[in-house]
Structure formats: C-alpha cells, structure tokens
N, C-alpha and C positions, 0 to 999 in steps of 0.2 A: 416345382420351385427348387433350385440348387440353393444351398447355404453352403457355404466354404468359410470358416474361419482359423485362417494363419498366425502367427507370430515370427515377425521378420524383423532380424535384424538388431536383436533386444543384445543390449548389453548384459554381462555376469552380475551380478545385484549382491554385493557380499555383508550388506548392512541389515539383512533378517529379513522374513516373512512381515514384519509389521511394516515397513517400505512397500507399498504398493506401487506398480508400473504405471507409466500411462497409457493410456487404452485407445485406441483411434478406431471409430468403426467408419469406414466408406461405402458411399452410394455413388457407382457408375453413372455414368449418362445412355444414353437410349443410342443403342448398337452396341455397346460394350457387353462387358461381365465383370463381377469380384473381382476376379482371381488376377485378369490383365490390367484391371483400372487399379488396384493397388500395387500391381507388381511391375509395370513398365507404364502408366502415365505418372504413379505417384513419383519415380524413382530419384527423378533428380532432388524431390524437395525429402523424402524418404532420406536421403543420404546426409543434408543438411542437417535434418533433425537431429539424424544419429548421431553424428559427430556432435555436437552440440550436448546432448542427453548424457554423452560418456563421458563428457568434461565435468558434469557434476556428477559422475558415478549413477548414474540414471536409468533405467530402461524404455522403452518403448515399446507397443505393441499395436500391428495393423492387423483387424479386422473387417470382414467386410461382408456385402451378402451382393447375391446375384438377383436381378428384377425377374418378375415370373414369368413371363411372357417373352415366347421366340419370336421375333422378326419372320422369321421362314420356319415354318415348323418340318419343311423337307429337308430344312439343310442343320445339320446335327453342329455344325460350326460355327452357324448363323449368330450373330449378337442376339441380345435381350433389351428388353424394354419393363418400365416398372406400368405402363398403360400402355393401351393404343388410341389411335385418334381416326376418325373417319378422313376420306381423299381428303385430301386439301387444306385440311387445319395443321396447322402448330400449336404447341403446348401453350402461347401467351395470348393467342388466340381462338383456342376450342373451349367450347360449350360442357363439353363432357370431357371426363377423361373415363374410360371406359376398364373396367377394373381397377380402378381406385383404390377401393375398398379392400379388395387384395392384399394389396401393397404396405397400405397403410397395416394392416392385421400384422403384418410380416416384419415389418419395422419397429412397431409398436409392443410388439411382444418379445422382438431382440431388446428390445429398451430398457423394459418392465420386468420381465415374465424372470423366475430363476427356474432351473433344470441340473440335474446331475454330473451334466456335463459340463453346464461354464453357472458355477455355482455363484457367483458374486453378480455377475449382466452386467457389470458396470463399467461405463463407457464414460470418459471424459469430456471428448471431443466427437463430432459427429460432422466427418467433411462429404457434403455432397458436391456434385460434378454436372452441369446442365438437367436433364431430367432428374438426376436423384436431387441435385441442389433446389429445383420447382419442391419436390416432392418434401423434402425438409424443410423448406416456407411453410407450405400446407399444414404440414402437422402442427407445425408452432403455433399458425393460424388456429386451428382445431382443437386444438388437446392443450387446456390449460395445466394439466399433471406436469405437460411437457416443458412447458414457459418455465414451470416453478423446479423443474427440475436442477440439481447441482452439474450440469453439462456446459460446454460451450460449441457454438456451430460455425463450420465454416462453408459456405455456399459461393462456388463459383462455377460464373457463366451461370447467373439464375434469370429465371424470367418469371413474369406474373402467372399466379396460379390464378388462371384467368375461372375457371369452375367456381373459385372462391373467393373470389373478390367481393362479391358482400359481405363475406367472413370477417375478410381483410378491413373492410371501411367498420365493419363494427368492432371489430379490435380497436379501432384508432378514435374509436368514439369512446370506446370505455378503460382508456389509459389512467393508470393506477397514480400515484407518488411513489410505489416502489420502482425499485428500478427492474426493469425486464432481465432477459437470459442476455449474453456476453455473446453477438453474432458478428466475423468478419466477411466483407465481401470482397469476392475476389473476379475483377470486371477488366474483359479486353476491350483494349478501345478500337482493334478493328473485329471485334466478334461480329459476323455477316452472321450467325443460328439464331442468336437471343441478345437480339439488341441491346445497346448500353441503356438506352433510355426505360426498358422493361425493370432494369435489373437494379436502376436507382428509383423506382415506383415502387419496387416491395422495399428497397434500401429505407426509402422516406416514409413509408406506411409505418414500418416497425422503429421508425425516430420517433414520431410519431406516439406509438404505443409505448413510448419511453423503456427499447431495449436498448442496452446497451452496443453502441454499432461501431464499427470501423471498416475502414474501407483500402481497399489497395489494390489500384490501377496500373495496365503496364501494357505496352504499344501491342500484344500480340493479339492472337483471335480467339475463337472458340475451344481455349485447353485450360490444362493446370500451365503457368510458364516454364518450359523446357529447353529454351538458348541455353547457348553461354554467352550473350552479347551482354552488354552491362546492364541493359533497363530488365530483363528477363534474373540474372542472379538478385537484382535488387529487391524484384517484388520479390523471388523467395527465401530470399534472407527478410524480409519481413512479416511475409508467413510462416517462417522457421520463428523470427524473433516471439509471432502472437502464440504459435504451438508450445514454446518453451518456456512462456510464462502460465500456462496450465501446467505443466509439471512442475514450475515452483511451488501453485499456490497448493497444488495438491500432496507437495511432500509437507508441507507445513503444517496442513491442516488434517494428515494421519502422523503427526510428531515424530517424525523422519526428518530431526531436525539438526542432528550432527551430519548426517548425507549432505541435508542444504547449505550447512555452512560450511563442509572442511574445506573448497576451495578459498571461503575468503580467507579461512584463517590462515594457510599454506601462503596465500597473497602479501598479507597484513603482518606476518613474522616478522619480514625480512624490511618492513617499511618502518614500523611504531610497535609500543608495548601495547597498543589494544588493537583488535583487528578493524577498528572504527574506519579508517580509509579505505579500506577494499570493501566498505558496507558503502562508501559511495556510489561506485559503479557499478556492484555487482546485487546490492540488495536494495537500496533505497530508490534506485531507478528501474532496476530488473523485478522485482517484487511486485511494484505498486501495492503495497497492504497498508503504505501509512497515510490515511485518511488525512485529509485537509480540510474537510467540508464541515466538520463538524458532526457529520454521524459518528455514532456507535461502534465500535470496533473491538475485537478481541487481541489487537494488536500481536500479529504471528511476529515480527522483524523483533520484540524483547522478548518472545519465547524462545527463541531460535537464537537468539543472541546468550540469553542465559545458558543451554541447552548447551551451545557450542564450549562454554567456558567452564561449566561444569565436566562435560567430557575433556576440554582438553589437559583438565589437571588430576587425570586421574594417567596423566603419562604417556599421550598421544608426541611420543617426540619434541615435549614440552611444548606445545606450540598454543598461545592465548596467555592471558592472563591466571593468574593462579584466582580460582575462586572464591579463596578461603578471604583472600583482600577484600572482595567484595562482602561478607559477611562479617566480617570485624568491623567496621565504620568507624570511623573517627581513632582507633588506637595512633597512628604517627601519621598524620594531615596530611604534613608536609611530603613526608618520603611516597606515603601513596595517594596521593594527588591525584594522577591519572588512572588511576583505579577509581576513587573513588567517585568521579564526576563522573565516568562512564555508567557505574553503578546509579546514580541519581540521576542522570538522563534515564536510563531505560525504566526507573522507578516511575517517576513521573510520566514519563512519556506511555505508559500503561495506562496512566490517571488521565483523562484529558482535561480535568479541570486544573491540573496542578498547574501554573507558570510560572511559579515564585521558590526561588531557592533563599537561603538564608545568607548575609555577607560574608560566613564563613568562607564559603564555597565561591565567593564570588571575588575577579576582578578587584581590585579597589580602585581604581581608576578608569572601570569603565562606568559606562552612565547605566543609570536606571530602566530597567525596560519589564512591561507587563504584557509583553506580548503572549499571544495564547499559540502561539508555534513553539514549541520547549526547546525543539534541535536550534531556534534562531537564537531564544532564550539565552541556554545553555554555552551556546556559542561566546556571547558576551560576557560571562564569565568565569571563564577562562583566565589561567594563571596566562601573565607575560613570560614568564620564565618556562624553558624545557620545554617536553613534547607536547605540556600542552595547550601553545601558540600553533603548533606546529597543524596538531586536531581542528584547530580553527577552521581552518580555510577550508576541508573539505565539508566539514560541516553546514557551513556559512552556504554552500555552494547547493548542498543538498537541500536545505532551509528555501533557500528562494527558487530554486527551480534551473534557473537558468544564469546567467553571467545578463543576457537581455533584459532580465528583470529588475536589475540594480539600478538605483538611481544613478545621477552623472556623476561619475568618479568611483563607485562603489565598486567596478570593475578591477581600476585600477588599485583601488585600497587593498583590495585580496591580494595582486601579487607584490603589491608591496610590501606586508604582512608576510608570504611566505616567503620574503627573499632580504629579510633584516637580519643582518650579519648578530654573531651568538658568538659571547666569550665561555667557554665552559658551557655547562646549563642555561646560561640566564641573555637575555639580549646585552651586549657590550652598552649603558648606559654611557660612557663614552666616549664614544664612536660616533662622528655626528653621519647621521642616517641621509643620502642623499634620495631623494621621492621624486614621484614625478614634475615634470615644470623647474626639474634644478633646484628646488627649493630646499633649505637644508633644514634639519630640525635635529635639537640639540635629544631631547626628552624621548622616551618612547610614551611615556602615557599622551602625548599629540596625535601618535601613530594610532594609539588602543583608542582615544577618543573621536578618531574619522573613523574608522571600524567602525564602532558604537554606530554611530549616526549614522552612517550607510547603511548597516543593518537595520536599526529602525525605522528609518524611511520606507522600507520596503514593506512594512504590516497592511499599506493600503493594495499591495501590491501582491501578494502574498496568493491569494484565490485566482488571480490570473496568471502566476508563476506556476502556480504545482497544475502539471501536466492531467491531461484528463485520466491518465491513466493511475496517477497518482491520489486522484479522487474517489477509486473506489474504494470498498470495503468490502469486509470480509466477516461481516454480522452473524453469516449464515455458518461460516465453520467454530467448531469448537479448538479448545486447546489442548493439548496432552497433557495430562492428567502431571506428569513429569514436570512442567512445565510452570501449569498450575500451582503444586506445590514450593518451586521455584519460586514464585514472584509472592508467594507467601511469606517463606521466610526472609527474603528479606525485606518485605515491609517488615514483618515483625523486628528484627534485628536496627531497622532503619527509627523503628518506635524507641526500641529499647535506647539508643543512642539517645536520642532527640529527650524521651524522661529521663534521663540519666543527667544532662546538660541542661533543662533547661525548664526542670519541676520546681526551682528556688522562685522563681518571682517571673516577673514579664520583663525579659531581659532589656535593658536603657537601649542598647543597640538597635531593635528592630521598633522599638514605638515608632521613628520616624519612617520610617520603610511600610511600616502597618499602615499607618495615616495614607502616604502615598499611594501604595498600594490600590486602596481598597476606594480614594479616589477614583487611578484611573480604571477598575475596573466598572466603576458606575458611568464612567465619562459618556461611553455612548449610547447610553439611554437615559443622560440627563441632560438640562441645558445647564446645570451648575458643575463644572467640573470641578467646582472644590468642595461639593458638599458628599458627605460619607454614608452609606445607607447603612442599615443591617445587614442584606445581602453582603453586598462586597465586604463589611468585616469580615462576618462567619465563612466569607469567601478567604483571607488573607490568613485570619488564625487555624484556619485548615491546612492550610500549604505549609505555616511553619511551625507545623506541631501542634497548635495547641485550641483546634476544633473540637478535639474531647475535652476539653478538659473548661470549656469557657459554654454553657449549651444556648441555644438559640431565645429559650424564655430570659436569660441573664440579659444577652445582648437586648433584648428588646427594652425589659426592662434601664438600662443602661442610656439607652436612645430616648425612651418615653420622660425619662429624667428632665432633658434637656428641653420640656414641652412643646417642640415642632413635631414628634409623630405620634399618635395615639397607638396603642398596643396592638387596636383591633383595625389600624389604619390600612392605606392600600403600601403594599411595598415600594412602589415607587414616588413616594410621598414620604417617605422612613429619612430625611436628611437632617443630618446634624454638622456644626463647623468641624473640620477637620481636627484647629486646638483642643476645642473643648470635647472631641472625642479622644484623643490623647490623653489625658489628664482621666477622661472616664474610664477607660481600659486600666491605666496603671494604678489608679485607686483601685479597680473592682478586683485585679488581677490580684493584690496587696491582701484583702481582703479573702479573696478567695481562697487563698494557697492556706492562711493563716488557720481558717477552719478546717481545711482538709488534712492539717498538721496534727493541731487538737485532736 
C-alpha cells in the first residue's frame, strides 16, 4: 500500500498557528494513483480554490492516499485500484468487492487514527473520484463515527455501492430529525463508466437519510471537469464556491475571525462607517451560518463581526468602526446612530428570540413590525436621515433572500429608497421625490411607509426566500472563547444602559408597543389576535429590558386577576384584553419599583 501525503499550493498563513488550513484528502479512481489524481486531474479546480483561499489570506492543503491494489502487478507503472471485481462486473453491479476490507482499514484510520507524523488527522473535505467516490458512499453507509463526523464530502462520478445496498436501504429506513454529513455530487451527463442514473440512486438514498446533498451537473463524461468551455468552468467554480464555504465555516469556528473578516472590512471602508454592506455579499450569502429555520445556533457572522471591530480599533489602518462606540450605548444617540444600531442588531441577532427593539432606536414613521427575522426587523428601523437609510437596502435585501422574494413593488421600493436624493445628511424633505409610475410624493415618510409594508409582507415569505443554504446551522461548532467574552460584555453594558434609563417606572412610551407587541406574538397560535397571553408579555418585557425585573409568578398572578386564566391553567388559555392588560402592567410596574426603592 503507497501513502503519499503532499501539500500543494498552500498559501503564507501570517495570522498564527491558531488559523488552521484546510485540509482535502483525495481518493482516486480505479487505474489511477494519489499522487497524479491530485496532482494533474485535481489541477484545474486545485487552481480555483487557490486563488480564491489567498483572497481571504487562506490556505489550503491536498492530501491524498493511493488504492492497494495494482492493476498488473508486473507493470511497476501500472495504475491501482482500491478493490478488484471478477470478469465482467462493474463496481454498481458486482456482488463483491474483493478486498474491501483493505481499503476501508486504510481510509478509515487516515480519518481517525493520530501518529507522529500528522499529529492532528484532520481532514475537512474528503473528495472522491469514481472508485474512491463508490468507496466514500460505502463508508458513510457503514461507519456512523463517520456520518457524525465534523467533515464534508465530495463524490464524483459515484455509482451504487452495489455489495451495500442493504446497508444503503437500511440507512434510509432509520433517518434521524438530525441533519446528516454536508455531501456534493458531482455527475457527468455523458459519463458512459458510472452512469448518471447510479449516481442519483446513492444522491436520493442519502436525501433520503436526511444528509445534507447538492448536486452539480455538467455536459462532460467520466472526470473531475477539466474544459475551458463555459459549462466545464461553471461546474468548477461551483465546486470551488462549495470547497470555499468549508474554509469559512472552519475559520470561524477555530476563531480565526479577524482572517474571515479583514477582506470585508477592506471592502466596507471605503463604502459606509460599518462594514455591514460587504457583509452582504461576502458574509451573509457566502457563510450561510445565519439560521432562518429556527434552530439553535451559535451565531459565528456576530462573533466575527465583533471580533473584526475589536481588532480593527486597535489600529489596523483605522479601518471598522471604533469599538469603544459600541460599548458606551446610548452616551450621544444621535451622533452615534450607526454604531449603535449595528451594535443592537448583532446583540439581538445572537438572541433569537429577541425582535423588538425600543422606539428609541426606531424609525418614527415606520410601521410596527414583530417580525422574528431581526436583520428584516432592524431594517425598519432605521433612521431616514444619513448612512442609515443608506444600510437599508442591503439589509432588506439580505433579510429576504432574494429581490424574487418581494412582494409586487417591493423590488422597486428598494431602489427607490437607495436612490432618494440627500441634502446634507438627511433626505431633502423638500424635494418632491419622483418614484416609480411618475407619481410624485411630497413626504419621505410615504417612501419609509411602502418600505415598511413591503417588508412585512414578506414574513410569509421569508422560509422560502432564505436559500437552502442559508438554512443551515452551525450547532455543532463552538465560539472563541474571544468572542464569547465579546458578546458578554456588551450585553452587560447593553443591561447597564437599559437600568440606567429605564429602572423609574414602566416608561408611558412602550405600554402601547408592549400591548401590541405581545399581541402579535400570540397571533399565530391564537384565533384571538387581540387577546394577550403571559407568554408573549414575559415575551415583550424581555426584549425591552425588563424580563428581570417583572418574574413570571408576578405576570401570572397579574393575568389570574383578570379571572379568564387560572394560575395553574394551560398556557394557551392565559388570554386577557389587551386594555386591561395595560393598565395591569402599569399599576403593577408602579408598585413594583416602589418596593424595590423601599
């Protein structure tokens, strides 16, 4: 058995030993070897990667290993194979594969096993090639270590691991709720070795078995794609694009998080005071870490986002915002506005229950919205004036997914919005704004109020805007410890503010916002959309501060008053009128504060 493991092509890594590279090990196909399947079939997509990996200061690294088995054990030249098959069979059609077993020990302990020599074994990506692509089904098939492993796989030109096809059908009979490994496949449409139709029968087994799958198709035969014709660079700029989203996710989650970010911020200088619009295309689509589904998340894009701001104000060329803005809150609103809201997006957007900001922060003349997307949220409140109308629109754009996603005219709203003439800082109120249809309009809050409503229309719309890719998460990584402490202090500081402001009483301002609120968040699990539960208060006095300070036996008590829900009642049976919950909160809040002064 040869092993050969190279590193080719790796970029200079000047950001420490705690930036880990990405790792690629490859599995040839049957006549090949390591050495030439990484070295001249990988090479055209080899080349993409690179370039690509040095653009974020990146490395890369190709591994690989050679199948044990010679083709001609007289010819010292001869290709290898990871099995052999008796006359006449094929890999999607043989019974056996005849040293298997081999193979798999070979693979399996590159995977697992550590040694002196490559002390870490750890591989990110695992691309097989026809036979090694079968042989990397198999295992996943086999070895559930391997399923649950933190790897992704890329299998092209695969066909049925026909020996394991009962493996296979019992995999797809015991599919979990979790979500499986992250597998691309990569299929020619005129492959005459491993027919297409083989290669979408493991593709559909492992949907199936709920792994995560994509697929990427392209007119050639049984290779990696090696044209220069356009459908040939296409597929492998989409296989560079899926290899180059495992080195995001994995700088992010060893907190190599100034590497991830310094190109946006280099982007985002020279556009706005936050780097928030190069997070549109480079992190909010290129990442996929921001969960829409409602799982659990560790949220890497506000660690990376803090991360980046805290190094850039330690005098990287000045380049971010100064972080210490973010840690003063509320000292001058007005002047740091764009700071702050940037700050309370990534706050919240950490929380995922948070959606409600206070009207401090908000718009006055946009509408109300309770939406549980905070970037759609946040989006609506938004000052009219200065850069951050400006922040809107990529926002807005990031929030729904797509420009297809917008209801009618919601398209147009955006560039209307980014292309509203500005005297000074502020919109020219003035200036009668010409929109589309020639219609003229005198006000900008007309403008700010079809925004609104275009945006909100889109909440039904919302889970089939954000891209599948955008759906996943990232449960399974932790955060830097840096990072961590990060988003500590400034909740803390974000607390300090909020008691500072707003320990006198239950400020007049939000009782109507509270009421609202804590409606619509029962709306859809109620058929009363005006009656108010306990949930959705203890929901609403959370988000604006004042979940500590009000506890949930007060609230019940408070509601049991009202004698529609008993104490020990079902929660969704806890409804009281919206007035006479107003009037209970500001009594009890009155009350409250007054003994806690005593």
């Amino acid at each position: 058995m040869t092993t050969i493991t190279r590193r080719m092509g790796a970029a200079e890594n000047n950001s420490g030993d705690e930036c880990r590279n990405l790792r690629i090990l490859c599995l040839h196909g049957k006549g090949g070897n390591g050495e030439q399947f990484a070295a001249s079939s990988l090479a055209p997509l080899r080349k993409i990667v690179e370039r690509r990996l040095r653009g974020m200061d990146a490395t890369v690294e190709w591994h690989h290993l050679t199948g044990p088995f010679r083709l001609n054990e007289e010819d010292a030249a001869a290709g290898h194979a990871w099995w052999t098959l008796r006359p006449g069979e094929r890999s999607f059609n043989a019974k056996e594969y005849i040293g298997f077993d081999q193979s798999e020990r070979v693979v399996m302990n590159e995977l697992f096993l550590d040694s002196d020599v490559r002390a870490t074994k750890r591989y990110d990506v695992v691309l097989g090639h026809s036979q090694g692509a079968i042989l990397t089904s198999a295992l996943l098939t086999l070895h559930k270590e391997l399923r649950q492993r933190d790897c992704r796989f890329i299998l092209n030109g695969v066909a049925l691991p026909n020996p394991h096809k009962d493996s296979l059908e019992s995999l797809k009979e015991a599919r979990t709720d979790s979500s499986g490994p992250e597998v691309l496949f990569v299929m020619g449409k005129a492959d005459k070795i491993n027919p297409i139709e083989s290669a979408r029968a493991v593709h559909d087994a492992f949907q199936v078995a709920n792994f995560d799958t994509q697929v990427v198709t392209h007119e050639g035969g049984h290779s990696v794609p090696f044209g220069k014709d356009d459908d040939s660079l296409r597929a492998l700029e989409e296989i560079a694009d899926w290899i180059q989203s495992s080195s995001k996710q994995l700088m992010a989650a060893h907190g190599c998080l100034w590497q991830l970010m310094a190109m946006s911020l280099r982007l985002a200088t020279t556009l706005s005071i936050l780097p928030s619009l190069a997070m549109d295309g480079l992190v909010l689509r290129r990442l996929d870490f921001v969960g829409r589904d409602g799982r659990p998340t560790n949220r890497p894009v506000f660690a990376a986002y803090l991360s980046a701001m805290q190094r850039a104000n330690k005098g990287s060329e000045g380049m971010g915002p100064n972080a210490a803005q973010c840690f003063s809150l509320g000292r001058n609103l007005e002047k740091e506005r764009p700071q702050l809201l940037a700050c309370l997006m990534l706050l919240f957007w950490e929380d995922k229950r948070a959606n409600y900001l206070p009207p401090a922060w908000r718009c006055p003349s946009a509408a109300y919205t309770y939406n549980k997307s905070l970037v759609m949220a946040a989006t609506l409140w938004v000052s009219p004036c200065g850069d951050d109308l400006a922040l809107a629109v990529p926002w807005a754009r990031s929030a729904a997914g797509s420009y297809a996603a917008l209801p009618r005219g919601g398209s147009a709203t955006l560039h209307r919005l980014g292309d509203l003439p500005r005297s000074g800082n502020c919109l020219n109120k003035k200036t009668r704004l010409k929109v589309a249809g020639n219609v003229e309009i005198t006000h900008q809050e007309k403008n700010i109020s079809m925004f609104s409503r275009a945006l909100l229309s889109t909440r039904s719309n919302l889970p089939a805007a954000a891209s599948t890719a955008a759906a996943r998460c990232v449960a399974r990584r932790q955060l830097s410890m840096t990072a961590t402490q990060s988003i500590a202090k400034l909740k803390e500081c974000f607390e300090e503010y909020r008691a500072k402001n707003y320990s006198l009483e239950l400020p007049r301002r939000f009782q109507k916002d509270v009421v609202k609120a804590a409606a619509a968040v029962n709306s859809y699990s109620t058929s009363n959309s005006q009656a108010v539960s306990v949930d959705g208060i203890e929901f609403v006095l959370h988000n604006i501060g004042m979940g500590s300070r009000i506890s949930r036996s007060e609230l019940e008590c408070l509601v049991s008053e009202v004698g529609v829900c008993p104490v020990d009642g079902r929660k969704e049976d806890c409804f009281i009128p919206p007035d006479q919950m107003l009037d209970l909160i500001s009594e009890n809040w009155k009350h409250h504060h007054s003994e806690v002064s005593d």
